[in-house]
N, C-alpha and C positions, 0 to 999 in steps of 0.2 A: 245437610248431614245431621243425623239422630243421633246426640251423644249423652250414652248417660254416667253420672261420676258418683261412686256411692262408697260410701264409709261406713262398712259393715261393723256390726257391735260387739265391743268387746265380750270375751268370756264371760265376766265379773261381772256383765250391765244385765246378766240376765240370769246371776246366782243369788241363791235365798237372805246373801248380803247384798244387795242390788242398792241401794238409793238411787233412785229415779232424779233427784234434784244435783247428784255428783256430777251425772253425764247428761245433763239438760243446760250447763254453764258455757259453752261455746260452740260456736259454727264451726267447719272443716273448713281452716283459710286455708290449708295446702291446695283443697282440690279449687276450692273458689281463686285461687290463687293461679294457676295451668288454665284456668277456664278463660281468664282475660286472654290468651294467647289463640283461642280458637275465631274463627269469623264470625261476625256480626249474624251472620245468615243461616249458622249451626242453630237445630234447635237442642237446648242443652238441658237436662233433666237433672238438678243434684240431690241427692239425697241419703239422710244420713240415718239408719238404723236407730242408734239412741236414743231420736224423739220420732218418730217415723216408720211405717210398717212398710216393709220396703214391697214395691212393684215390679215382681220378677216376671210380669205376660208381656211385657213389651217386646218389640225385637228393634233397638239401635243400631246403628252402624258401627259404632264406636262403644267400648266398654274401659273405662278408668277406675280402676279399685285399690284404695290407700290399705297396706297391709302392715299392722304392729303385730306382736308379737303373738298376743292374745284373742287375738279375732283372724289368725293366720288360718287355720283351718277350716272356719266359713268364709272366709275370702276364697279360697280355693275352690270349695266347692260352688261358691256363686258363679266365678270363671269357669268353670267348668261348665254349670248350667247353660252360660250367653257363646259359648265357642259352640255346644252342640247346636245352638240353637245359628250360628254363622256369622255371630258377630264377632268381629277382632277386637281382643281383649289386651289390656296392659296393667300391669301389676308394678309398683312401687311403693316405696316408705322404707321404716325403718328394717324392717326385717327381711322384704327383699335386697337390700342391700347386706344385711348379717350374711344371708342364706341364697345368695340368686340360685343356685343349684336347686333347691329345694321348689324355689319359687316358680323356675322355667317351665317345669312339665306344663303347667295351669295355664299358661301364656301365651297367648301370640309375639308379642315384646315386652322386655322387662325393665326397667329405670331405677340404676342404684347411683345414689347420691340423691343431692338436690336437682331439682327440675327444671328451671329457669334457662340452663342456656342446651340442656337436648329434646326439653317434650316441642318448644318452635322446630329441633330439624326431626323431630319423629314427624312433625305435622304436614313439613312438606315431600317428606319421605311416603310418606301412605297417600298422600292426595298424587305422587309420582307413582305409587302402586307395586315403590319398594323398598320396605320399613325394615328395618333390622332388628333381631332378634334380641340386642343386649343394647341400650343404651347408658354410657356410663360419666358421668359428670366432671369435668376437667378444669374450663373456666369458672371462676368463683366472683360473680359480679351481681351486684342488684344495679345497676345503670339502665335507664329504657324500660324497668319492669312495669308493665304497663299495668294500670289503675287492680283494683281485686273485683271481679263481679258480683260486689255488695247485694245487686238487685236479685241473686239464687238464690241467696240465704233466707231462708224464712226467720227473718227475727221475732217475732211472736211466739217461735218454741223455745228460746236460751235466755237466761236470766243474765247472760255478759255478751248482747249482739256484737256491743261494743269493740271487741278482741282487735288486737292488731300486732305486729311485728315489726319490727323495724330491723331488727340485726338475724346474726344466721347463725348458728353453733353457739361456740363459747371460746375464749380463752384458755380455760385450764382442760387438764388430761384427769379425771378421774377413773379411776381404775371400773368402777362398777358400771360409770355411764353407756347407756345404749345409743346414745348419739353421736358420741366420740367416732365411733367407726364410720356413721353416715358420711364425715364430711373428711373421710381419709382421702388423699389422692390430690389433696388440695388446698385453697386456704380454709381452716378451721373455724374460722371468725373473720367476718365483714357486715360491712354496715350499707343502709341507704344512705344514698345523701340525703343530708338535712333537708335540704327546702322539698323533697318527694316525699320524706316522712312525714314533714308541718304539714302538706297538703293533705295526707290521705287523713291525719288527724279532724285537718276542716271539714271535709268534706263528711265525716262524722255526726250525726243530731247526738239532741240531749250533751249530755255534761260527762257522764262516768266512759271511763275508758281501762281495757285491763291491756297489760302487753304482756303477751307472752312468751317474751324472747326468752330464754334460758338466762342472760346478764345483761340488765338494763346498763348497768353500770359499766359494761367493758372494755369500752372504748373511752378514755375521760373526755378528749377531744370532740369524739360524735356527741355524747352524751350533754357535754356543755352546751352546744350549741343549740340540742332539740333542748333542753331545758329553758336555756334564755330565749327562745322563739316562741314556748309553750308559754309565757308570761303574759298574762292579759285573757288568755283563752279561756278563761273561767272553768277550766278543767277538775279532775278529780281522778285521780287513776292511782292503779293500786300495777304492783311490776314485782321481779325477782330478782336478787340482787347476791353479793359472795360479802361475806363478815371483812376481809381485806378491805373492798371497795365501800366498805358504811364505814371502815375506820380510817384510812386514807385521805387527806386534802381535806373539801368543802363541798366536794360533789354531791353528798347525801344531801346538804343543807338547799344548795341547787334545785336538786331536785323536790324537794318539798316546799319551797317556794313556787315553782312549777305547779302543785298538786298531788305529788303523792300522799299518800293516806294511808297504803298498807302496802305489805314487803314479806315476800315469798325469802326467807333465809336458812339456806342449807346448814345449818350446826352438825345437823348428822351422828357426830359421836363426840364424847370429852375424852374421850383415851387416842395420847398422841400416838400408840402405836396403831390403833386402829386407822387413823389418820394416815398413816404413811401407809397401812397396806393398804389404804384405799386411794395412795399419788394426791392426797387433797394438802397439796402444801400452802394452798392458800387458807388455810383452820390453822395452820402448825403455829402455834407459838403466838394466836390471835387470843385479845382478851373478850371475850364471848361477851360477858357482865356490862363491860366500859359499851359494844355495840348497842345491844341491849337499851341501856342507860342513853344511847346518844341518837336512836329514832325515838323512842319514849320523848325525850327532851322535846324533841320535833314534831309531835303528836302524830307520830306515823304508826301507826298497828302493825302485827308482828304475825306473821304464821310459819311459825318452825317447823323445818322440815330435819328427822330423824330416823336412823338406820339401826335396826336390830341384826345380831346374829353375826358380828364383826368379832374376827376370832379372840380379840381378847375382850369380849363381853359377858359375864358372870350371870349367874342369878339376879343379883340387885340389880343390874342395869333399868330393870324394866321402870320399881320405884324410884331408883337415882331420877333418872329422867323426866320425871313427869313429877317429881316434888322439884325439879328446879325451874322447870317452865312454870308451875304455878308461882312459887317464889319470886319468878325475876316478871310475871305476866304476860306472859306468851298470850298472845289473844286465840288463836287456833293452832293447832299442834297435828302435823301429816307423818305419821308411825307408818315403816318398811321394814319387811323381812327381805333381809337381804338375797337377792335373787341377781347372779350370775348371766346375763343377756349373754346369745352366742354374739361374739364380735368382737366383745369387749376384753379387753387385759385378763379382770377377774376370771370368765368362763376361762380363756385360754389354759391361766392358773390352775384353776382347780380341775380344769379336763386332764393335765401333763397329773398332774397330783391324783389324779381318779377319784375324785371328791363329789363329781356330776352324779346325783344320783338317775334324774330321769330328764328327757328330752321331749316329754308331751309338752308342748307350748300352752297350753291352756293353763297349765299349773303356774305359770309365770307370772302370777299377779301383783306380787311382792305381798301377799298375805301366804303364802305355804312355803314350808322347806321345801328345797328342789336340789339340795346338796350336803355332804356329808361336812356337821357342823363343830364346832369345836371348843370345849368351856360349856353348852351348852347343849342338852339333846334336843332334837326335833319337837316334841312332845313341850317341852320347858319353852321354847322360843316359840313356839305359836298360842301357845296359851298365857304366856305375858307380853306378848304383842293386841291379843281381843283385850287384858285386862288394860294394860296403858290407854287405850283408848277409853274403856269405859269409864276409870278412875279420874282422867284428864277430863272427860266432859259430864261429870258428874256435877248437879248442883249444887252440892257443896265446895268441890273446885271452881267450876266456873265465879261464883263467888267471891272466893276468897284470893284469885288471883286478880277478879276484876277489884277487890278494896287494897290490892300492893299499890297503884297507882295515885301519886300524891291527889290529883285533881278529880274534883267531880265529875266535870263533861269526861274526862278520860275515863273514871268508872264506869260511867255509861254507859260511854259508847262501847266499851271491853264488854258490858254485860249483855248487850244487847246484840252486839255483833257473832260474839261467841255462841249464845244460847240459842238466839235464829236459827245460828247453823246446824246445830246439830240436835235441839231439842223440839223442832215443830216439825217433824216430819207428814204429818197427815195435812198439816197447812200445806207444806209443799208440794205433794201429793195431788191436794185436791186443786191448785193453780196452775197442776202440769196436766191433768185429767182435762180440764177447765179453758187451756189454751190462753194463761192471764200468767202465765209467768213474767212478762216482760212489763206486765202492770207495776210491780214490784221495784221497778228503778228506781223511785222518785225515794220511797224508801231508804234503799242502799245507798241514794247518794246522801243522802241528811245523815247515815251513820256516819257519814266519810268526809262530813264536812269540816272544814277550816275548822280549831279548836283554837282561839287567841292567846296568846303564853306570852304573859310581858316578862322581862330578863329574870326576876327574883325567882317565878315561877318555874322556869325553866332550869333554872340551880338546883331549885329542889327536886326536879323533876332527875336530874343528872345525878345529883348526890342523895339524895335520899333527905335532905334538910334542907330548911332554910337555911341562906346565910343573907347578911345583912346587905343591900347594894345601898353601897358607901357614895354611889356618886347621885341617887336619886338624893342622898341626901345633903350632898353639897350643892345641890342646884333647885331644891323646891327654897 
């Protein structure tokens, strides 16, 4: 059987704010992920629009198309394209799940939720020659999920081949998250077992590794164990994690013995009220600065992730923000206009409140208003949403946030990681033209390497000063 699984490109990957090097960072493990599930004997075709011109003269037997929000309307019309032409088509992700209604016309059969225990009975349902029109996700298990078909992936087009997952959802209920509703109906959060996770990590080349679960940290249980198994592997990986879970226990430290090196952390907003409207009560009453201060200590780099347009956010918000990520050295900083996903809490809210201005999905990018704002006009929230960014990665910030850092190797690497990202775009450009993006690892991993921090070091690094360690000196 002819199966092809494509990952159409977002809206945004192909607007005059495009970076080529944003959507060149990872493979499509979802679909390479269903694709372990088909037979040895399928010839299977994947491919992902982002780095890739996609090959629509073929005729498949089988058509798999990941649909998000923003690429929802050439998803559709690609399905469209492979039904006329008799192939049987299947639509899933996040947005068919938001929207199945929306989604069905386009479809032979549709799959809301995770995929893992209905695309195996989609698969013997169609090889029976009677597939059902709506599949929807009930058991919540990674047990048996067999290996990912690493060998589709073309890693010579993604700068992170590396990517991997090991848990599913999350823990907490944030109001604005579009993923919260994927994994309604069921458990919200589960993990692999450990020794299936150590393996898919071995079976891994090279040294850098990214996970992109939504909460590395979510589980302390799971978490401990893949940490203390990852010891010895001479790893290097960078993950996401919740401010609660870096200040909690020992876990962080775990894991940076492990090999973490840098940490996806939601701060989002400093106004508790924004906080509660957004159900993020894992922020409430958290000391941002002490987190901060306590991966710094652990020479783990930071990329903060931040939400504009949260109803009690002012004017200032834009410079509050980005004079204190430079202040405390945020290494990278990922700016959102807040944008209401249908599914989620927030949409519901602001639909009852008639606050939804429009329902073109293309606008969804978290860079445009899409809804009626408050404290703020439209006009003020989009134009200090481009300025925070520019201002953040301006070389005089990138600078002066990479000299907050008590240590040298830590300036460095803060200046050189930073500036990479956002200041050589025509380098990256011509590596992704060039088909040598992946050349670039050896690279990435030297920024991300082990930085030695004996105890004194580390005090300073946590407090801003030295203080004396009184037992080096009763024992030289």
């Amino acid at each position: 059987m002819k199966v092809k699984m494509i990952l159409p490109a977002l809206t945004e990957a192909e607007s005059p704010f495009w970076r080529p090097i944003k959507y060149s960072l990872f493979p499509p493990l979802g679909l390479a992920t269903l694709a372990a599930y088909l037979s040895p004997d399928d010839e299977i075709d994947l491919q992902d629009q982002h780095v890739e011109v996609l090959n629509l003269n073929d005729h498949p037997h089988l058509v798999i198309i990941q649909v998000y929000i923003t690429n929802a309307y050439r998803a559709y019309k690609i399905a469209d394209h492979y039904r006329a032409k008799g192939s049987y088509v299947i639509l899933g992700g996040l947005h068919v799940t938001s929207l199945p209604f929306e989604a069905a016309p386009h479809a032979d059969s549709i799959f809301t939720g995770p995929g893992e225990d209905t695309f195996p009975k989609f698969l013997i349902d169609f090889k029976n020659g009677n597939p059902k029109k709506v599949y929807s996700s009930a058991i919540r298990t990674l047990e048996k999920v067999p290996p990912i078909r690493r060998d589709l992936i073309k890693r010579h087009l993604y700068l992170v081949p590396n990517s991997i997952v090991v848990t599913r959802g999350c823990p907490h209920h944030c109001s604005f998250c579009y993923k919260d509703a994927f994994f309604e109906g069921g458990r919200t959060f589960y993990t692999q077992e450990v020794d299936d996770a150590l393996a898919e990590i071995d079976r891994l080349p090279g040294r850098h590794l990214y996970f992109l679960d939504d909460h590395l940290l979510g589980n302390t249980k799971f978490a401990t164990s893949l940490f203390d198994g990852m010891k010895g592997m001479n790893r290097v990986f960078q993950g996401a994690a919740t401010i609660d879970s870096i200040l909690r226990g020992n876990l962080i430290e775990k894991a940076a013995e492990a090999g973490l090196r840098s940490l996806f952390v939601g701060f989002e907003t400093f106004s508790p009220q924004n906080l509660k409207q957004s159900n993020k009560k894992q922020n409430l009453e958290k000391d941002y600065v002490k987190a901060v201060n306590r991966l710094h200590g652990l020479g783990i780099m930071i990329n903060g992730s931040f939400v504009f347009g949260l109803d009690d956010d002012d004017k200032d918000v834009f410079k509050r923000t980005v004079d204190w990520g430079v202040k405390n050295a945020i290494t990278t900083s990922t700016y959102h206009v807040l944008t209401p996903y249908p599914g989620t809490e927030l949409f519901k809210n602001m639909e009852r409140q008639g606050r939804i201005l429009t329902k073109n999905w293309d606008l969804y990018d978290t860079r445009k208003v899409v809804y009626q704002t408050i404290g703020l006009t439209a006009e003020e929230l989009e134009t200090g949403y481009w300025w925070a960014y520019k201002e953040f990665y301006s070389w005089n910030n990138i600078f002066k946030a990479s000299m907050q850092h008590p240590l040298l190797t830590h300036k460095l690497k803060h200046l050189f990681y930073s500036g990479g990202w956002k200041k050589f775009e025509p380098v990256w450009n011509f590596l992704i033209k060039t088909k040598g993006l992946n050349q670039t690892l050896p690279a990435l991993e030297a920024v991300l390497a082990k930085v030695k921090i004996n105890k004194n070091e580390r005090t300073t690094a946590l407090f801003g000063s030295a203080i004396p360690d009184y037992e080096a000196f009763e024992t030289s």
